[in-house]
C-alpha positions as CSV (number, residue, x, y, z in Angstrom):
1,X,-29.3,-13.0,53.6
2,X,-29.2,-14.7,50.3
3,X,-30.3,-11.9,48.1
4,X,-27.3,-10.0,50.1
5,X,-24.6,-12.3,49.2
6,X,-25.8,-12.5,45.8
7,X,-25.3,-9.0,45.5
8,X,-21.8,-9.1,47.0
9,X,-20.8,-12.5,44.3
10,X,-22.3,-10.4,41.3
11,X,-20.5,-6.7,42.7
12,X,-17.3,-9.0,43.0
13,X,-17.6,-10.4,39.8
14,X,-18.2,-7.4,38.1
15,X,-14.8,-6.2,39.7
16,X,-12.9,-8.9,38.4
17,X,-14.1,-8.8,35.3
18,X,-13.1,-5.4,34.7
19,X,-9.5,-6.3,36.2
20,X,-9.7,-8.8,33.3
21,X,-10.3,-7.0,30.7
22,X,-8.2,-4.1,32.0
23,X,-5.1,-6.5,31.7
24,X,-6.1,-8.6,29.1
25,X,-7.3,-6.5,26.2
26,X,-3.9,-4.1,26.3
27,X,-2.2,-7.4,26.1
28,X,-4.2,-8.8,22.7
29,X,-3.7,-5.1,21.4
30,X,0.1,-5.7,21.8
31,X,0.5,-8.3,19.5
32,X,-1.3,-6.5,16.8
33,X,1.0,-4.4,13.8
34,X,1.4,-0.8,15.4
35,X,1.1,2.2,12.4
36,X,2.9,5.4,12.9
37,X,2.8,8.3,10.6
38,X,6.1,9.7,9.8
39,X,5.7,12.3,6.8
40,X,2.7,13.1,4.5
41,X,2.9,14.7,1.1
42,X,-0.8,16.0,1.0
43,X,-2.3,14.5,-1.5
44,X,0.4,12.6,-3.0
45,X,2.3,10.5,-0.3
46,X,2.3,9.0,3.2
47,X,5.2,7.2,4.9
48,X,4.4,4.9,8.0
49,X,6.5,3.0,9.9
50,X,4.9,-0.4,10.9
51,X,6.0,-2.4,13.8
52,X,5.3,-5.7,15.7
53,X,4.5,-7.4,12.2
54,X,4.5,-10.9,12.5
55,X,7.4,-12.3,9.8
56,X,6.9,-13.3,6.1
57,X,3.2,-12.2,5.6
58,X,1.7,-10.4,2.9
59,X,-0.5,-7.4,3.5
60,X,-2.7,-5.4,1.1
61,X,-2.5,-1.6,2.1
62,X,-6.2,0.4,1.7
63,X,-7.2,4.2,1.6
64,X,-10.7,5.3,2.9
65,X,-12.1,8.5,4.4
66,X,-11.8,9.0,8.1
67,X,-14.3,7.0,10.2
68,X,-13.9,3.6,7.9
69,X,-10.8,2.6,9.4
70,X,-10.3,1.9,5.6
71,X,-12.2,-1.2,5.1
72,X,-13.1,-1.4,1.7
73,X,-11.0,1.2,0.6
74,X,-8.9,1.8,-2.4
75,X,-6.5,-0.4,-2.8
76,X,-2.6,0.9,-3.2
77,X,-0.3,-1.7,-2.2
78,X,0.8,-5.3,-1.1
79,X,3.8,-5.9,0.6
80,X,5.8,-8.5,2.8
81,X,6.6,-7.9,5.9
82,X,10.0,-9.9,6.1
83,X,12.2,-11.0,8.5
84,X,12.3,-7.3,10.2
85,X,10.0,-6.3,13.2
86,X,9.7,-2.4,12.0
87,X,9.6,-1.1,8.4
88,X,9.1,2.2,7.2
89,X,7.0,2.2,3.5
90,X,6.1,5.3,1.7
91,X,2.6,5.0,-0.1
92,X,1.0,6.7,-2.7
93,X,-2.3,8.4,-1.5
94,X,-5.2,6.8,-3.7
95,X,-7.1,9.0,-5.5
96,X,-10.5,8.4,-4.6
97,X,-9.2,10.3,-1.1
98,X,-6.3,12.5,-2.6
99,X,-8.6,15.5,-2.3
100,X,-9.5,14.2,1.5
101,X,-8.1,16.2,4.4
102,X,-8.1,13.3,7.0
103,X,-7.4,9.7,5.7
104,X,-7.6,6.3,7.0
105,X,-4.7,3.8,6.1
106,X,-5.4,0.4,6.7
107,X,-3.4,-3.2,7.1
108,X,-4.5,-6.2,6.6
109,X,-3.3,-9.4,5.7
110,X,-6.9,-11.2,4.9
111,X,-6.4,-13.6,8.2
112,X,-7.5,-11.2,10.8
113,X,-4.4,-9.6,11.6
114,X,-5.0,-5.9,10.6
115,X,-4.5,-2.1,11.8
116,X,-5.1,1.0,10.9
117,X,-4.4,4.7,11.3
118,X,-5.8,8.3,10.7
119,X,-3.8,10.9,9.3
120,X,-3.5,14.6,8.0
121,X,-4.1,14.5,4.4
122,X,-4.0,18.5,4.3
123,X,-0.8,19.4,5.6
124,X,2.9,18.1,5.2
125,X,4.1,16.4,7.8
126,X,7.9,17.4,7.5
127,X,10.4,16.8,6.5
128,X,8.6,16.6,3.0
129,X,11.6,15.3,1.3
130,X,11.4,12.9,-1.8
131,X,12.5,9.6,-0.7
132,X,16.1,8.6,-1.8
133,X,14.2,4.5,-2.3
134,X,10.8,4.0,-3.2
135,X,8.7,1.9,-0.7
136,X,7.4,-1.5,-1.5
137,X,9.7,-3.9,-2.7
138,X,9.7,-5.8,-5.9
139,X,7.7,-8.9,-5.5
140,X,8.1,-10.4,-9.1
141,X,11.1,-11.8,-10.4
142,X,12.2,-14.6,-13.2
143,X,12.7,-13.3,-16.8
144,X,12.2,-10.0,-17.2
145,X,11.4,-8.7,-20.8
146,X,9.6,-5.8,-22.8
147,X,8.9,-6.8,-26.9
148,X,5.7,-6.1,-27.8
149,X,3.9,-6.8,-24.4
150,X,3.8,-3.0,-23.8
151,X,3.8,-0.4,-25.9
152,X,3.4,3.4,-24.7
153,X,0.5,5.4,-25.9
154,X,0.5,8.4,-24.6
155,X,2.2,10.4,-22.1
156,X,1.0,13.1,-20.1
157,X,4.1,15.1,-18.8
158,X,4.1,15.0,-15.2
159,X,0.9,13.6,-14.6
160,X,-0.1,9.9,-16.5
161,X,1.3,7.3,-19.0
162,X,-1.0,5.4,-21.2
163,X,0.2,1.7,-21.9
164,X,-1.5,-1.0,-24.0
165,X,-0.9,-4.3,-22.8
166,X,-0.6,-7.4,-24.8
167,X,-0.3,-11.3,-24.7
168,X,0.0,-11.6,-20.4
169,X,-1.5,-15.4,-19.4
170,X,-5.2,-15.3,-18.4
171,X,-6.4,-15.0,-15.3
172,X,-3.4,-13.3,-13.3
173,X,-2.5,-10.7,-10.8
174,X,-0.3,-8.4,-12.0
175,X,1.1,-5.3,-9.9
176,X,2.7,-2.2,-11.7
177,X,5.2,-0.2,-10.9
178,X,6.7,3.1,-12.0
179,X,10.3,4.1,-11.4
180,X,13.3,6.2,-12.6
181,X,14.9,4.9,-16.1
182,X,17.6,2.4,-15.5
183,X,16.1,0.5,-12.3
184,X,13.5,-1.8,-14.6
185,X,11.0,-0.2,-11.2
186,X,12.2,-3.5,-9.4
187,X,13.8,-4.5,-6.2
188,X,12.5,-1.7,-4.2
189,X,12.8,0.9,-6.6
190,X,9.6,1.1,-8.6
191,X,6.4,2.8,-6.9
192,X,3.3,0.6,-6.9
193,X,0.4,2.6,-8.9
194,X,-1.4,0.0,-9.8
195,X,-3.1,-4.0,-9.5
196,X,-5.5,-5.7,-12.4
197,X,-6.0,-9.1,-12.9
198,X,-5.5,-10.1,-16.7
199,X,-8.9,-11.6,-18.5
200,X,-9.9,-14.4,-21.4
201,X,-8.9,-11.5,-24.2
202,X,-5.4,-11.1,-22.8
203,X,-4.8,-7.2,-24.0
204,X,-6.1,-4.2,-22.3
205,X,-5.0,-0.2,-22.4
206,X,-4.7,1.4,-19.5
207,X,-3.6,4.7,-18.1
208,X,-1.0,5.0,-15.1
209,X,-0.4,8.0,-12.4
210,X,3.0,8.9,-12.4
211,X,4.3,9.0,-8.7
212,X,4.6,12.4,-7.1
213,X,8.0,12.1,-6.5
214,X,9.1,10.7,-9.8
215,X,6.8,13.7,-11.8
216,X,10.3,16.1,-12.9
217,X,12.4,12.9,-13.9
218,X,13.2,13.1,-17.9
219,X,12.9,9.3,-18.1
220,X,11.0,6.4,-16.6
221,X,10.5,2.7,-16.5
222,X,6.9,0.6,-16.4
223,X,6.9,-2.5,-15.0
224,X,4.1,-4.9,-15.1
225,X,5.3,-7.8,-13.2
226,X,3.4,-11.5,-11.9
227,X,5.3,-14.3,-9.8
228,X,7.7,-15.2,-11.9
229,X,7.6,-12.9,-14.7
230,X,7.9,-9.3,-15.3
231,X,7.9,-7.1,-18.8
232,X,9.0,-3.3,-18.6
233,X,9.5,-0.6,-20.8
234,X,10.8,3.0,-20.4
235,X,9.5,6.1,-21.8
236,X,10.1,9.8,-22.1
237,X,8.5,11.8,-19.3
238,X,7.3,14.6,-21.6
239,X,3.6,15.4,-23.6
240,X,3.3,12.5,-26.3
């Protein structure tokens, strides 16, 4: 008689627990960021609309093939989720998957909140339309200013800019940004292609992708901005 009602306690148990975890883990999921592909450029761009973000935090945006979920992937962005429950962002795809016909895009703001999502990297996802606004906005600020901080090198028509960089403080983040002449590539109108963090010798030369969608404008702008700071400087998009 014991070993019967033994069985029945554990075969109820086991029932409940399942309930549990029936009601329970759908709810924790919830409260998660939800990713949604809306368009892909293949091999150039993804736009995602993110929802259930919690407000004001900062998330870095990661590329990996399928089956990583994109841990560890290359990095392509950082942005702020705001005030607003559901953004839409359009991302550059990095290049170490550009080739890749199905890509993980990842979330993740470094505390454990984080999502991810596979998509099609091989076909467009329409409508494949250039975006009127780029996607990430503008996280620098304070005085913005060009002199002899960056000078263009070399420019690859449609394809790459070569910059040297001179004088930035040691030991900093700074983001860069491409977009059309005119805009300075700030407040939500300069693609992110790019993070480094400066070193002891200050100066460095670098070469930047030029966004997909910004690869037939005659003119662009550069900016390599910090918290607080920002230097820019425009250059002719033809061979230099």
């Amino acid at each position: 008689m014991k070993i019967q009602a033994l069985k029945r306690f554990y075969f109820s148990f086991i029932i409940i627990l399942a309930l549990l975890v029936g009601i329970v883990a759908p709810a924790l999921a919830a409260t998660g960021p939800v990713i949604e592909v809306v368009e892909v450029v293949p091999g150039g761009l993804v736009k995602l609309r993110i929802s259930n973000m919690p407000d004001n935090t900062d998330f870095a945006v990661r590329m990996g093939k399928s089956g990583t979920q994109g841990i560890a992937g290359g990095l392509v962005a950082h942005f702020n989720s705001g005030t607003v429950g559901t953004q839409e962002y359009w991302f550059e795809v990095h290049e170490s998957v550009r080739k890749v016909a199905l890509v993980d895009v990842r979330i993740d703001d470094g505390g454990g909140v984080a999502a991810w999502k596979t998509f099609n990297n091989s076909k467009a996802l329409p409508p494949v339309t250039a975006p009127a606004a780029t996607p990430v906005a503008s996280s620098g600020g304070g005085t913005v200013s060009s002199g002899d901080v960056l000078t263009v090198v070399n420019v690859q028509k449609g394809g790459w800019v070569k910059v040297m960089i001179l004088g930035l403080p040691a030991n900093k983040e700074f983001t860069v940004r491409i977009g059309v002449a005119g805009t300075q590539a700030a407040n939500g109108l300069g693609y992110v292609v790019a993070h480094f963090d400066t070193n002891s010798t200050n100066s460095r030369t670098s070469t930047f992708e030029i966004p997909f969608p910004l690869r037939a404008q005659a003119r662009l702008d550069l900016r390599v901005e910090a918290t607080g700071s920002a230097h820019v400087v425009s250059f002719d998009n033809v061979d230099k």
